[in-house]
OpenMM code with the backbone's topology and positions (N, CA, C; nanometers):
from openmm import Vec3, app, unit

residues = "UNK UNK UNK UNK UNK UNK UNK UNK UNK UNK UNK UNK UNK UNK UNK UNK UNK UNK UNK UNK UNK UNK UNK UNK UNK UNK UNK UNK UNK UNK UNK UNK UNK UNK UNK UNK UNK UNK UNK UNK UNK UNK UNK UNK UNK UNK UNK UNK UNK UNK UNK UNK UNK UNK UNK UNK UNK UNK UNK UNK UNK UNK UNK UNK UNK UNK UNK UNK UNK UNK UNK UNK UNK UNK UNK UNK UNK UNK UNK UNK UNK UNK UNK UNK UNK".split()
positions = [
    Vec3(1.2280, -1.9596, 0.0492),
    Vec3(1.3062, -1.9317, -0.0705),
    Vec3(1.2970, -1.7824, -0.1011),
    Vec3(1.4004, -1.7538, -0.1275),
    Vec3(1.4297, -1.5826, -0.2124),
    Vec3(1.4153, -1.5877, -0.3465),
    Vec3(1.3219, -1.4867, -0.3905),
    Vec3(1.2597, -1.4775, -0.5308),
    Vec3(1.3079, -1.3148, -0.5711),
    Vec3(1.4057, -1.2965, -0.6497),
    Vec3(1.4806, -1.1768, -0.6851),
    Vec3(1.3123, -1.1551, -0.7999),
    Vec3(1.3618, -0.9932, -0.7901),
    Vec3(1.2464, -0.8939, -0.8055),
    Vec3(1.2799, -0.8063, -0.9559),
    Vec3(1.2188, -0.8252, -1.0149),
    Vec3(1.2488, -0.8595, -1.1925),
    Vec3(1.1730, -0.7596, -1.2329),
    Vec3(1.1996, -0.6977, -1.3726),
    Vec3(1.0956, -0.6264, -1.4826),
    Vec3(1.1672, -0.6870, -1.5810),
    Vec3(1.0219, -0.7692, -1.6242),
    Vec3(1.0189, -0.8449, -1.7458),
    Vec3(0.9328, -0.7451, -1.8845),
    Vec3(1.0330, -0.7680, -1.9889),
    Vec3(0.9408, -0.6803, -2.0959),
    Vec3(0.9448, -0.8165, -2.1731),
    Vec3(0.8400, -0.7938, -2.2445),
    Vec3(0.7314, -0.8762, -2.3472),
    Vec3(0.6836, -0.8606, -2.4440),
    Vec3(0.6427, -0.9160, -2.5684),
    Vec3(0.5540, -0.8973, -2.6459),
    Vec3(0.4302, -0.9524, -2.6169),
    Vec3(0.3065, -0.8826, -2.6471),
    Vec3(0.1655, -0.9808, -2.6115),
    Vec3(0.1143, -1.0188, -2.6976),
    Vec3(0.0180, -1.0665, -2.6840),
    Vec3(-0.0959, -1.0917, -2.8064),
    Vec3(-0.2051, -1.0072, -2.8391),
    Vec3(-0.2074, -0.9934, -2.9529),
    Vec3(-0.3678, -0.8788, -2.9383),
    Vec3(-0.4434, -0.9601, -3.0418),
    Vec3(-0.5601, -0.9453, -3.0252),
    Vec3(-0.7186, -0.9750, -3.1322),
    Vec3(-0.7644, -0.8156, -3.1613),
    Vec3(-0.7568, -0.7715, -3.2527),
    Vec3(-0.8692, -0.6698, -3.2841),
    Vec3(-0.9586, -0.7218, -3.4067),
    Vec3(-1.0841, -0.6578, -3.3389),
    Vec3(-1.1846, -0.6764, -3.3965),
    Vec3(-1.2832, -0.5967, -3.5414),
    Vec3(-1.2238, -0.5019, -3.5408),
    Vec3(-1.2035, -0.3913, -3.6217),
    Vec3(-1.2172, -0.4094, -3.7277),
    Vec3(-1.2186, -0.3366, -3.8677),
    Vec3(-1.2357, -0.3271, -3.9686),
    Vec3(-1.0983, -0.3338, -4.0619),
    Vec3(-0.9967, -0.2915, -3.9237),
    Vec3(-0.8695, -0.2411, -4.0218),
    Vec3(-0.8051, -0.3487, -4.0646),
    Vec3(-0.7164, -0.3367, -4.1447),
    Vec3(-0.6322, -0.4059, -4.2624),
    Vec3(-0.4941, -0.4701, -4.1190),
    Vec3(-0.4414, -0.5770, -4.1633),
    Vec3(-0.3361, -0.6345, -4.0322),
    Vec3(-0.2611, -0.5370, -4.0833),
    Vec3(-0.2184, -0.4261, -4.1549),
    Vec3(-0.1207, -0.3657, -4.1334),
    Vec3(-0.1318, -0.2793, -4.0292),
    Vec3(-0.2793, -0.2372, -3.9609),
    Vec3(-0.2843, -0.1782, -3.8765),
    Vec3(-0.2928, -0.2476, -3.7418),
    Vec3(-0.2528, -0.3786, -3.7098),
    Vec3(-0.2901, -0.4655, -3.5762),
    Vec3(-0.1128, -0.5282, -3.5600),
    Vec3(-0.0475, -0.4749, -3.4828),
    Vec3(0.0838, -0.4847, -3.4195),
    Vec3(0.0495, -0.5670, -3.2612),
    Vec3(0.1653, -0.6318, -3.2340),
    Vec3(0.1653, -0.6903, -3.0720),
    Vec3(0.2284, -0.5768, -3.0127),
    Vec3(0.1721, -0.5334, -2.8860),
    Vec3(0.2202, -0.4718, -2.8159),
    Vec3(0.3610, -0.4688, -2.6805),
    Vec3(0.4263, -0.4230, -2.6859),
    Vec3(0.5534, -0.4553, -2.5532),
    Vec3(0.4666, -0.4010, -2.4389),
    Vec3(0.5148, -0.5232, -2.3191),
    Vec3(0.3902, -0.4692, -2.1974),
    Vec3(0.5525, -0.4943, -2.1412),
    Vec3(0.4804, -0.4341, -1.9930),
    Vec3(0.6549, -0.4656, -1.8891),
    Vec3(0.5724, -0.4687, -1.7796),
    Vec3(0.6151, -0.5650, -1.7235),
    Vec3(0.5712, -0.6628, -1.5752),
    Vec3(0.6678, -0.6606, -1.4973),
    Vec3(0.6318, -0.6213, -1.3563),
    Vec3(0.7326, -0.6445, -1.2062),
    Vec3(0.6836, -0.7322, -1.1213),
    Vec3(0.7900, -0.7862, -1.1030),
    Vec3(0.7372, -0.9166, -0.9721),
    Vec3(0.8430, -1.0057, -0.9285),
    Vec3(0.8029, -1.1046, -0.8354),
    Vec3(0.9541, -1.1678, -0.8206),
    Vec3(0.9381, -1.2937, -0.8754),
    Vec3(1.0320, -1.3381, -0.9444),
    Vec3(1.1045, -1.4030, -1.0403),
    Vec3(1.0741, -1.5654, -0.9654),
    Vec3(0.9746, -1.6306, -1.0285),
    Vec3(0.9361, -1.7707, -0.9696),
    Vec3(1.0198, -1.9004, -1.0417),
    Vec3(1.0169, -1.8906, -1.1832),
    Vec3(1.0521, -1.9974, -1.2564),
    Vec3(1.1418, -1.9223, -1.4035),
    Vec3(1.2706, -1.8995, -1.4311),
    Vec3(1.3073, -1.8772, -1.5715),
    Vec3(1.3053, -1.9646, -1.7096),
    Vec3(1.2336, -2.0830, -1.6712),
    Vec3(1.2247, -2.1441, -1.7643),
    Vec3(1.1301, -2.1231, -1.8653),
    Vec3(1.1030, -2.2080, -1.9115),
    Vec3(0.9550, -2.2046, -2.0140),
    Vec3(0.7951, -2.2766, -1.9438),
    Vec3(0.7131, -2.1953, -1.9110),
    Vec3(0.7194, -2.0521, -1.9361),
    Vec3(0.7607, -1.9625, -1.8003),
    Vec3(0.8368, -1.8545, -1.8637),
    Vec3(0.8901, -1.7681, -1.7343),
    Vec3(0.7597, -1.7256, -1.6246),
    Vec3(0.7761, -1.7466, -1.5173),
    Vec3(0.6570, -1.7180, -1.4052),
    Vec3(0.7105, -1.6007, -1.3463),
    Vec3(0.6435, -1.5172, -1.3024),
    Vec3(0.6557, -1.4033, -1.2186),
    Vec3(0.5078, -1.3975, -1.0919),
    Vec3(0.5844, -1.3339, -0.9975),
    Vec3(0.5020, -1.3725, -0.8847),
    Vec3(0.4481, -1.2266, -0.8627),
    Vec3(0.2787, -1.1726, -0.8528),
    Vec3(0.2655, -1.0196, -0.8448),
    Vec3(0.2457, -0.9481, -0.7208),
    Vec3(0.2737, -1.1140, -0.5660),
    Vec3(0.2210, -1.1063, -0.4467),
    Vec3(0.3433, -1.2219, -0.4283),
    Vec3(0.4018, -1.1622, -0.2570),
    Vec3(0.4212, -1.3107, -0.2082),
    Vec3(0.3408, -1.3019, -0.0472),
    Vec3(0.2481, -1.3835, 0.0028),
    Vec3(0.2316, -1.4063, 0.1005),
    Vec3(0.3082, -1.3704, 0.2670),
    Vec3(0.2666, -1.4032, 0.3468),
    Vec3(0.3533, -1.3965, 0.4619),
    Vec3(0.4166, -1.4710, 0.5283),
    Vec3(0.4350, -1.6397, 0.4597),
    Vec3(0.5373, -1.6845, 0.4618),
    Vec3(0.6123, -1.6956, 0.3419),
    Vec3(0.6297, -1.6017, 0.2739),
    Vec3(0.6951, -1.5687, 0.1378),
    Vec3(0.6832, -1.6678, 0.0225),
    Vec3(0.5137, -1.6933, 0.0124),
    Vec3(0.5098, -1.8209, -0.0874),
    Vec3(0.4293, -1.7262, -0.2200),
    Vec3(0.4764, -1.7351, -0.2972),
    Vec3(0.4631, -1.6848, -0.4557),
    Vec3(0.2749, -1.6876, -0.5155),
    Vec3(0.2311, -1.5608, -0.5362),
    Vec3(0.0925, -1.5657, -0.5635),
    Vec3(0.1083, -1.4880, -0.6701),
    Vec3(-0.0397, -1.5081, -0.7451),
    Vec3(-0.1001, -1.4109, -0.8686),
    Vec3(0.0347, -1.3694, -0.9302),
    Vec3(0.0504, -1.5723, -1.0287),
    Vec3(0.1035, -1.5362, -1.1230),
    Vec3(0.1226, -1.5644, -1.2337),
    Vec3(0.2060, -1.4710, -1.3172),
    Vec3(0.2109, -1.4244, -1.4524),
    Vec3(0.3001, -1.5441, -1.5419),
    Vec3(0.2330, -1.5915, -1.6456),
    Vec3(0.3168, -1.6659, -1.7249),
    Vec3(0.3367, -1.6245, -1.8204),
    Vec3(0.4599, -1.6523, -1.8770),
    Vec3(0.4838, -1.5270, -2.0126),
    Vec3(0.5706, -1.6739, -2.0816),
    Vec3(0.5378, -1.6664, -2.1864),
    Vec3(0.6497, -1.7809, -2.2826),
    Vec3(0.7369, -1.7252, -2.2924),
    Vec3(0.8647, -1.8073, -2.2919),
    Vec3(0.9548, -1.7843, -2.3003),
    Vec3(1.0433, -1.6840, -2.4281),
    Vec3(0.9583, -1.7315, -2.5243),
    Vec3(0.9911, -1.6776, -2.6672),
    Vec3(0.9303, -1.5419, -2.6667),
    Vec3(0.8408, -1.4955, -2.5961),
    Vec3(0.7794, -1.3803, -2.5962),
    Vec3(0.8669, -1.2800, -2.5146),
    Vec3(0.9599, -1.3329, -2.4575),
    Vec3(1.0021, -1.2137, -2.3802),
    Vec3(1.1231, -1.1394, -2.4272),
    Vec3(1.1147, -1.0167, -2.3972),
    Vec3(1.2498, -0.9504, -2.4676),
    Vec3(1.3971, -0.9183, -2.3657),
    Vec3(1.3252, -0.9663, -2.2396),
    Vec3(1.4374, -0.8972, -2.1261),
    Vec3(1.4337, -0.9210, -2.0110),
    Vec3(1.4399, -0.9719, -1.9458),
    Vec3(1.4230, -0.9959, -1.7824),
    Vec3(1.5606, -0.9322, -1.7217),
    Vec3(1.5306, -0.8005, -1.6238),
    Vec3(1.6329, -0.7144, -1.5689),
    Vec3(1.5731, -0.7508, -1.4476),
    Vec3(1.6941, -0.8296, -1.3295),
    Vec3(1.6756, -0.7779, -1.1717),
    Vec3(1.7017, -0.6165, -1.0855),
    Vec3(1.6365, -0.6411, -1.0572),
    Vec3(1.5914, -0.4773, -0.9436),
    Vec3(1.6552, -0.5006, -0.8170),
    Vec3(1.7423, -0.4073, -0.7774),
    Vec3(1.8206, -0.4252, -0.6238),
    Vec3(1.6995, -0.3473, -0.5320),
    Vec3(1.6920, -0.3709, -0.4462),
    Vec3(1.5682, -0.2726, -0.3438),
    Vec3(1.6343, -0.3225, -0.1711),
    Vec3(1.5746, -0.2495, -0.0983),
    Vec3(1.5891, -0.2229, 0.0653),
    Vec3(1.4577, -0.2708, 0.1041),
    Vec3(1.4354, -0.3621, 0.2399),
    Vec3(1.3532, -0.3681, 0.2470),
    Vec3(1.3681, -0.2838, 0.4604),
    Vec3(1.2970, -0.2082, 0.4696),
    Vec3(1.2760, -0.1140, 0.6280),
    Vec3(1.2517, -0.2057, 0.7232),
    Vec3(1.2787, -0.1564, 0.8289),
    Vec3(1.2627, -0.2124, 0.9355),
    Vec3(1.0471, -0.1756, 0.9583),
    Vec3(1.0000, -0.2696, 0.9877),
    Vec3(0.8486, -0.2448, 1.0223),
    Vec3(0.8748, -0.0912, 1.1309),
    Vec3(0.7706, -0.0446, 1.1158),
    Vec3(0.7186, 0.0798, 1.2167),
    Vec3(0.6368, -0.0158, 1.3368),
    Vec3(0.6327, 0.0550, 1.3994),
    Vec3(0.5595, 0.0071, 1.5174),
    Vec3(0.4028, 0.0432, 1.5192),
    Vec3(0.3343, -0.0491, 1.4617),
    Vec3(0.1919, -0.0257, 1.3998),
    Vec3(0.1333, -0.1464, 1.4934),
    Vec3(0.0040, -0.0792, 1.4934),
    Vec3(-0.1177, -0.1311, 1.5990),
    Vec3(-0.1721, -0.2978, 1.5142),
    Vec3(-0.1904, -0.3939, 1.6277),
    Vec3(-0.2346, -0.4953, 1.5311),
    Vec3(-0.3523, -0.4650, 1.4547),
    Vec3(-0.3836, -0.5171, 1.3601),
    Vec3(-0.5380, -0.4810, 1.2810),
    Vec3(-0.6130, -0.6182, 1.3009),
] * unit.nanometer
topology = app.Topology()
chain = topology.addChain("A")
for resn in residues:
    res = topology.addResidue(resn, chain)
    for name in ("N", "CA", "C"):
        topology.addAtom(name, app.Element.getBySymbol(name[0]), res)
């Protein structure tokens, strides 16, 4: 399967521990790249795919948390001619 290659922006969660007043404790926008596993609830993003292109280390983001999911066009090269390791 082909997993199109995404930057997802988000809101997160934060805990501070701090002294300050909640007017000073805001959620932060984070932005995540990866390829695009599941758009449902919750949206999955993949931060690895394997070498038979199976989806690893990944990211679940609720659905309600997210502000944007944009696909990324990219090239992928022909391999170089590299020594086995």
């Amino acid at each position: 399967m082909n997993y199109p290659l995404v930057i997802v922006k988000f809101r997160d969660v934060i805990q501070d521990s701090s002294w300050d007043g909640p007017d000073k404790v805001n959620c932060p926008t984070v932005t995540s790249v990866g390829w695009l596993v599941d758009h449902s609830d919750p949206v999955k993003i993949a931060g690895t795919l394997d070498d038979e292109n199976n989806p690893c280390a990944i990211l679940a983001i609720p659905r309600g948390c997210c502000l944007s999911i944009s696909e990324l066009s990219y090239e992928t090269a022909a391999p170089k001619n590299t020594p086995d390791v």
